[in-house]
N, C-alpha and C positions, 0 to 999 in steps of 0.2 A: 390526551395529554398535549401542553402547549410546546412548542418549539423547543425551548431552554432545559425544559425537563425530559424529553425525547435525546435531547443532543447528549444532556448529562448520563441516561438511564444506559446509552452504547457506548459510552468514552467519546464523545466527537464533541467539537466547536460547535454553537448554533450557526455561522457563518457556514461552517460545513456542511451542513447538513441543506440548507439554502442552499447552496453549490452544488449539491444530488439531486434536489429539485427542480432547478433551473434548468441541469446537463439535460435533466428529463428518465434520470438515472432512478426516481422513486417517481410513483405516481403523485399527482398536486392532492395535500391533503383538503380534506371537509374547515371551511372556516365560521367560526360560531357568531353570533352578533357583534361581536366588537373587532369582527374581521380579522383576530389571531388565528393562525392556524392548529386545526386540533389532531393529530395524529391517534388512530385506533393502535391496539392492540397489534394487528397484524402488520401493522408500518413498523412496528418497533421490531418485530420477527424477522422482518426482513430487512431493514436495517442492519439487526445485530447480525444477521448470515453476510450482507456485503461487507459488512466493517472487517468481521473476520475473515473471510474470503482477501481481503485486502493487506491483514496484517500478515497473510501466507506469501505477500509479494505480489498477488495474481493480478494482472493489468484493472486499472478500473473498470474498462468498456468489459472485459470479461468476469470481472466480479458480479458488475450489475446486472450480467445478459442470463448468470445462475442463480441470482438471488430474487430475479424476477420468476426464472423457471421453476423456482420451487413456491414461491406465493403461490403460481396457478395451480399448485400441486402435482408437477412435475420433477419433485424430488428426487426420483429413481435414475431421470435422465439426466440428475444434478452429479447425482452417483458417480455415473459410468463416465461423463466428461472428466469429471475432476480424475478417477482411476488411471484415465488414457493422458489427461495434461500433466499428473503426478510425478514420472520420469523425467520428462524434459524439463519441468521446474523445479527440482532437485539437481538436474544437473546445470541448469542455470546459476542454481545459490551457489554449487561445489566450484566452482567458475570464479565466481564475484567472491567469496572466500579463498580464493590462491590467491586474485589482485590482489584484496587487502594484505594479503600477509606480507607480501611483495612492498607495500608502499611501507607497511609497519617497518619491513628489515631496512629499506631503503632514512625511514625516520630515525632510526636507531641507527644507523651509523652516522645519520649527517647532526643527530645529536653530540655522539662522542668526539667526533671531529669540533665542531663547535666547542664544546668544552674542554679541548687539546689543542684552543686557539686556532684553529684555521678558519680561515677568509668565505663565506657562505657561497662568493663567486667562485672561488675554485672549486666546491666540491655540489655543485646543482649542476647540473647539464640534464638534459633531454634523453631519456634512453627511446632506443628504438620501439614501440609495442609490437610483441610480440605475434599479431598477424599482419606487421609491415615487413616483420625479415623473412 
């Protein structure tokens, strides 16, 4: 399959999917006589494992380093990483979820302030982040 319909077939941009290419993040596909590139069966397999791999948050350079290891059929070893990284990128998310609530409570009030007339310069200031105090 050609570029456009590989990018389409995993949810990805073709520009994207050039960009895994390029990093050297997919192996360079087979190009057929009119020098488009054709993507087998197996590009798309592993594709679809890095895309997903990626929407779990997993760094790119670590999505691509698992998604290559299970091409070579190293699946099992895909296993047992992901089981041992599973923790710490869970508590990474539980993390990045108290920020946001934190910026959400911080919008909601400097909302109702706003609509209770007050001045955007009096109620923004800088708070400290909390591994500075």
């Amino acid at each position: 399959m050609r570029t456009g319909e590989m990018a389409q077939q995993v949810g990805l941009a073709p520009e994207t999917l050039r960009y895994y290419e390029r990093l050297g993040l997919l192996p360079s596909p087979a190009r057929n006589g009119g020098r488009y590139r054709v993507y087998a069966d197996e590009d798309a397999e592993r594709l679809r494992l890095l895309v997903g791999l990626r929407q779990l948050d997993l760094p790119l350079a670590a999505a691509a380093k698992l998604a290559t290891m299970c091409a070579d059929g190293r699946c099992s070893e895909v296993s047992d990483e992901l089981r041992a990284a599973i923790p710490a990128e869970r508590s990474k998310v539980r993390r990045r979820i108290r920020e946001l609530r934190h910026v959400d409570d911080r919008l909601a009030l400097l909302e109702r302030e706003l609509q209770a007339g007050q001045r955007p310069r009096d109620l923004i200031h800088l708070e400290p982040r909390k591994e500075d105090v």
